[in-house]
C-alpha positions as CSV (number, residue, x, y, z in Angstrom):
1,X,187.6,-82.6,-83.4
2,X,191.3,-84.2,-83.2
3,X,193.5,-81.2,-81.2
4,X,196.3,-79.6,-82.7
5,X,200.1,-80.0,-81.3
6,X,203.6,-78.4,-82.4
7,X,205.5,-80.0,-79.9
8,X,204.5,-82.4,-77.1
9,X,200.8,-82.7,-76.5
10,X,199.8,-80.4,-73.9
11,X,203.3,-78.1,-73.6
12,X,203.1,-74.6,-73.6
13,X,203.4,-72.5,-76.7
14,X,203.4,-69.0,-77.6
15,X,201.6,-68.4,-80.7
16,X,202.2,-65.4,-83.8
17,X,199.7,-64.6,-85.7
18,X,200.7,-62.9,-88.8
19,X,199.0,-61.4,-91.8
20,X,200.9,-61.8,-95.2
21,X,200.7,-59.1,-97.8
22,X,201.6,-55.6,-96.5
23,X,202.5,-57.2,-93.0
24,X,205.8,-59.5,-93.7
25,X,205.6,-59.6,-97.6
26,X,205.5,-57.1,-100.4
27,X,204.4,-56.7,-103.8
28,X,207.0,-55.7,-106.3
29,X,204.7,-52.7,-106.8
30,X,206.5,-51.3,-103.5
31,X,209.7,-51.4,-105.6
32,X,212.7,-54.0,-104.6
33,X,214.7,-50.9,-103.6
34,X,216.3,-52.5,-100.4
35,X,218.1,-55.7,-100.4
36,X,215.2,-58.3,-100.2
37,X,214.6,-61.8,-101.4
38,X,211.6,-62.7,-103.9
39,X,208.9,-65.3,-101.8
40,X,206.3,-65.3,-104.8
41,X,205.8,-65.9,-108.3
42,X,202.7,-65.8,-110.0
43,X,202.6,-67.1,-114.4
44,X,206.4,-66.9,-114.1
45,X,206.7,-63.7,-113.0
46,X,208.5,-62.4,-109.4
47,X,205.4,-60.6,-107.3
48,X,206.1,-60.9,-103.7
49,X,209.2,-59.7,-101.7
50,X,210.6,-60.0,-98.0
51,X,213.5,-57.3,-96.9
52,X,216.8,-59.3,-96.2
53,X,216.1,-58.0,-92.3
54,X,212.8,-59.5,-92.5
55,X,214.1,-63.1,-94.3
56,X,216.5,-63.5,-91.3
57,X,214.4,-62.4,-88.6
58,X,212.0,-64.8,-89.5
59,X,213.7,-67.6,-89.6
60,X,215.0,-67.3,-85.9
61,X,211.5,-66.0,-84.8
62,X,210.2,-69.6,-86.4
63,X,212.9,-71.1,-83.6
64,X,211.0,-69.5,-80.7
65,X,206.8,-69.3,-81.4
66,X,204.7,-71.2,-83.6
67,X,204.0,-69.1,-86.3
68,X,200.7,-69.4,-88.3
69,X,200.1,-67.2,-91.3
70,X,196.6,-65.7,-91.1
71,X,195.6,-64.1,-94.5
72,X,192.6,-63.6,-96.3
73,X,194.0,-65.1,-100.1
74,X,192.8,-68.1,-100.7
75,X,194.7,-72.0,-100.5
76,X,196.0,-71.4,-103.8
77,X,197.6,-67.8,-103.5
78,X,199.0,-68.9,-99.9
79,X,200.6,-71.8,-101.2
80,X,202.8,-70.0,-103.9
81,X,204.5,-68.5,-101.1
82,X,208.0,-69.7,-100.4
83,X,209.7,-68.4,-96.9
84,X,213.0,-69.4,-96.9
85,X,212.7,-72.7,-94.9
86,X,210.3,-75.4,-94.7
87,X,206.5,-74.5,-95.2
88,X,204.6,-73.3,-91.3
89,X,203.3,-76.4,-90.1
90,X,199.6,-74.2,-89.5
91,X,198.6,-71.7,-91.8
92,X,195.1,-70.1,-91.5
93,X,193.6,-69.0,-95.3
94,X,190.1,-67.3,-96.4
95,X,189.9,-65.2,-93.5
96,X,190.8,-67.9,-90.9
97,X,187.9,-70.6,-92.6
98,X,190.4,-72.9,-93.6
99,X,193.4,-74.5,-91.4
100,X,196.0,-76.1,-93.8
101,X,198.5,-78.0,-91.8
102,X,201.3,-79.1,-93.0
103,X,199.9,-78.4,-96.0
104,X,196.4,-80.6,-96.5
105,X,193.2,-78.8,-95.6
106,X,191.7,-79.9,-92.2
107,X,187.7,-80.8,-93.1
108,X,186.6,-80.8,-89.7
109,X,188.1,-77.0,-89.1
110,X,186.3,-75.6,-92.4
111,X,183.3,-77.8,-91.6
112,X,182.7,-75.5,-88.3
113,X,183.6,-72.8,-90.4
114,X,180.6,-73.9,-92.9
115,X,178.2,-74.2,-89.7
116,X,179.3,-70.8,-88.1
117,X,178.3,-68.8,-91.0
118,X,175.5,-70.5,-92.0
119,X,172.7,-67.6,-91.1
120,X,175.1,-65.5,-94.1
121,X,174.4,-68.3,-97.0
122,X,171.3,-66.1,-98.4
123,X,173.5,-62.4,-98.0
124,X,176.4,-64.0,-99.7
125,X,173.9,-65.3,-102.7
126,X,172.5,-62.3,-103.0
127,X,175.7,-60.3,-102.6
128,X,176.5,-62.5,-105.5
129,X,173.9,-61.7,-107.9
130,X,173.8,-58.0,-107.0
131,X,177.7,-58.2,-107.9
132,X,177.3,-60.2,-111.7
133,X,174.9,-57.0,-112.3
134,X,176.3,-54.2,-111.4
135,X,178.2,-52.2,-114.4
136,X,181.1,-51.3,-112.6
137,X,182.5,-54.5,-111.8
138,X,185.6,-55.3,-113.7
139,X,186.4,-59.0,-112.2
140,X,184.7,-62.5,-112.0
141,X,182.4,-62.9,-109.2
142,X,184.0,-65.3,-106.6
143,X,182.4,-67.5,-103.9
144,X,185.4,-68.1,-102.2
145,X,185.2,-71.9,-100.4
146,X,181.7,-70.7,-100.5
147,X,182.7,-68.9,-97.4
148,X,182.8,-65.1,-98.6
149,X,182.0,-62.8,-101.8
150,X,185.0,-61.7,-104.0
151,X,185.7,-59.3,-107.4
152,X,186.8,-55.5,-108.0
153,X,185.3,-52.8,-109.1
154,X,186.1,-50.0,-111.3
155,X,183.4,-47.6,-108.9
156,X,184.4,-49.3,-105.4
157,X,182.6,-46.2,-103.9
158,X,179.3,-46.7,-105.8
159,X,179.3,-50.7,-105.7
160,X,180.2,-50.2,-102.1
161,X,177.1,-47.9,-101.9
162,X,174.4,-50.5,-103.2
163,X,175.8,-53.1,-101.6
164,X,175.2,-51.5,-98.3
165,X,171.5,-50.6,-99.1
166,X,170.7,-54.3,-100.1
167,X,172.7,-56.2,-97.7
168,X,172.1,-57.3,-94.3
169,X,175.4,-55.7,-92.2
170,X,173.9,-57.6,-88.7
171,X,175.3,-60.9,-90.9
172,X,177.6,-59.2,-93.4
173,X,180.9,-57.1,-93.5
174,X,181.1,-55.2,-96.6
175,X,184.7,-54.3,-97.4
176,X,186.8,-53.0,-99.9
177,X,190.7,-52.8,-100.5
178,X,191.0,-50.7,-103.6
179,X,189.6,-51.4,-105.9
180,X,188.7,-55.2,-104.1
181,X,185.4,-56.0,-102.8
182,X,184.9,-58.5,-100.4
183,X,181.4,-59.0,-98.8
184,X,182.4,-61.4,-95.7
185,X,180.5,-63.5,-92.8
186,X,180.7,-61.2,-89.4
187,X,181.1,-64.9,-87.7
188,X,184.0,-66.0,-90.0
189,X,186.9,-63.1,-89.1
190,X,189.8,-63.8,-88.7
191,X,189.4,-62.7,-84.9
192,X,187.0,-66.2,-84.7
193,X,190.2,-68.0,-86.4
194,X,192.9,-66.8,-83.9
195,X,190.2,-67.7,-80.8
196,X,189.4,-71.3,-82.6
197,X,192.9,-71.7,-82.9
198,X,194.2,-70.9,-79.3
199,X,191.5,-72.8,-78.0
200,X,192.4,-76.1,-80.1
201,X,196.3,-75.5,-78.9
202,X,195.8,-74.3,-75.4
203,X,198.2,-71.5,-76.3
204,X,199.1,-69.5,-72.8
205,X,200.1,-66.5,-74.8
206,X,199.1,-64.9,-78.7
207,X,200.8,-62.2,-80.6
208,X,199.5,-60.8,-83.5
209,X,200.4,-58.2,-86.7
210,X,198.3,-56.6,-89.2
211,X,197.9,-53.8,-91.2
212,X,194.3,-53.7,-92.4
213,X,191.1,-53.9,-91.1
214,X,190.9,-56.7,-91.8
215,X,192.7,-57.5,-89.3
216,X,192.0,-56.2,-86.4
217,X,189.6,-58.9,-85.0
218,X,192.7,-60.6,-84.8
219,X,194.9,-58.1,-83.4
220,X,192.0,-57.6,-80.6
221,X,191.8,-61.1,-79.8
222,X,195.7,-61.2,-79.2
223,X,197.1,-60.7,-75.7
224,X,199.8,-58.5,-77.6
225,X,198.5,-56.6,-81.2
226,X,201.2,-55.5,-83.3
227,X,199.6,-52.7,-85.6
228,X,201.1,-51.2,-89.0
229,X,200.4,-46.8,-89.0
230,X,197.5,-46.8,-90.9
231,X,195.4,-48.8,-88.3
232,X,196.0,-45.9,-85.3
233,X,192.6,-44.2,-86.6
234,X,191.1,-47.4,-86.1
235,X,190.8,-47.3,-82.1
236,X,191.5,-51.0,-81.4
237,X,190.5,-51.8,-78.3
238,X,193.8,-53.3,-77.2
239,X,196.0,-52.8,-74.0
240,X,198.7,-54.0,-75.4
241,X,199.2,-52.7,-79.1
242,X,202.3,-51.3,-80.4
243,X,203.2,-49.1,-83.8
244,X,206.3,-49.0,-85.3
245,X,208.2,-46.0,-86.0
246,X,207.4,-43.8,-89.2
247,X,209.6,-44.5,-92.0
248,X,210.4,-48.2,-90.7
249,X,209.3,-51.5,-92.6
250,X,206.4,-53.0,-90.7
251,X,207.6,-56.4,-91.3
252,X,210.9,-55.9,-89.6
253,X,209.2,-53.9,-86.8
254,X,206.8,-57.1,-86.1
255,X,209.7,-59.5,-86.2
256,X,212.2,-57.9,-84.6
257,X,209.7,-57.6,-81.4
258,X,208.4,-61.2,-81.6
259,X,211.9,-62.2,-81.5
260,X,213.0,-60.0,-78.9
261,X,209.9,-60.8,-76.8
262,X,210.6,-64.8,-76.7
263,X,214.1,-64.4,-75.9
């Protein structure tokens, strides 16, 4: 597989890792109510928001690391994201199974990511089917890149519930968000992305944020984890994890460190 370079092949880089919604981005559900500037729209409509802090901060932090989104929303939802500046060269989508760089899907990166989960193929199918009959889902059932299970349910408890009796959690991670169900690969988390990652770019040092659980295979794999509130229940096993103040906006927590860090 052809290795990956930011700069000169083989020089040094420190590589962030960041999740997207809830971690440097915000829904207008949060309410605009500090200056901020809109990064998403969605059937005309403004969705997405970054604080002004967290607009500048990233812009001078994208000066110092290589950053590389790492989000769970598909090519599509990552791609009507607009930061500021010119797109990030890497971006890791669908739970770290696709690498876009520079835009254009790498094959040979979602090709391993096909092989990796291949023991899940007959879960995800019947997680599927399980999913189209069950009364209390609201949402089309998704096979997303046919690398994990999408839709929501109006009864995420209950749906949860079956889910858990039929499904085989050795291969499986059964999640929800919400009222979001995702039924996901244990090999394809976005942990396994950051590691494929630092591996292709020989990166001597990773940071990471998130604020879900999703995320915290990637926040473990990181030689520094950057962790919104909600996760300190979680007991990530990190040495080096850090939580911002209560009452401060995540994203300008994570940024303001990364840039302090690699000055």
């Amino acid at each position: 597989m052809t290795e990956l370079f930011h700069t000169k092949p083989g020089e040094p880089m420190t590589v962030f890792h960041a999740d997207l919604d809830n971690t440097l981005i915000y829904s207008y559900k949060r309410g605009m109510d500090v200056p901020g500037k809109w990064v998403e729209q969605y059937q005309g409509r403004d969705i997405s928001f970054m604080t002004e802090m967290s607009w500048r901060l990233l812009k001078q932090v994208r000066s110092r690391v290589l950053f590389v989104p790492t989000t769970t929303r598909t090519v599509e939802q990552y791609q009507r994201i607009t930061f500021g500046t010119s797109p990030p060269e890497y971006a890791l989508v669908c739970n770290g199974g696709v690498l876009l760089i520079n835009g254009e899907r790498d094959e040979d990166w979602y090709q391993e990511s096909r092989a990796l989960m291949a023991d899940c193929r007959e879960e995800l199918y019947l997680a599927e089917q399980l999913l189209k009959r069950d009364e209390q889902v609201t949402f089309e059932v998704r096979n997303i890149e046919e690398l994990f299970v999408f839709t929501k349910s109006a009864g995420p408890k209950e749906t949860m519930a079956e889910l858990k009796t039929r499904l085989d959690e050795r291969l499986v991670e059964i999640s929800s968000h919400g009222e979001k169900i995702y039924i996901l690969p244990r090999k394809l988390s976005k942990g396994e992305g950051v590691k494929r990652f630092r591996d292709r770019v020989h990166s001597p040092l990773v940071i990471a944020a998130g604020d879900s659980r999703f995320d915290i295979s990637m926040l473990e794999e990181a030689d520094i984890a950057l962790a919104e509130n909600s996760l300190r229940t979680e007991h990530i096993r990190h040495d080096s994890i850090f939580y911002p103040e209560k009452g401060r906006w995540f994203s300008e927590f994570v940024l303001e460190y990364v840039k302090d860090f690699t000055e």
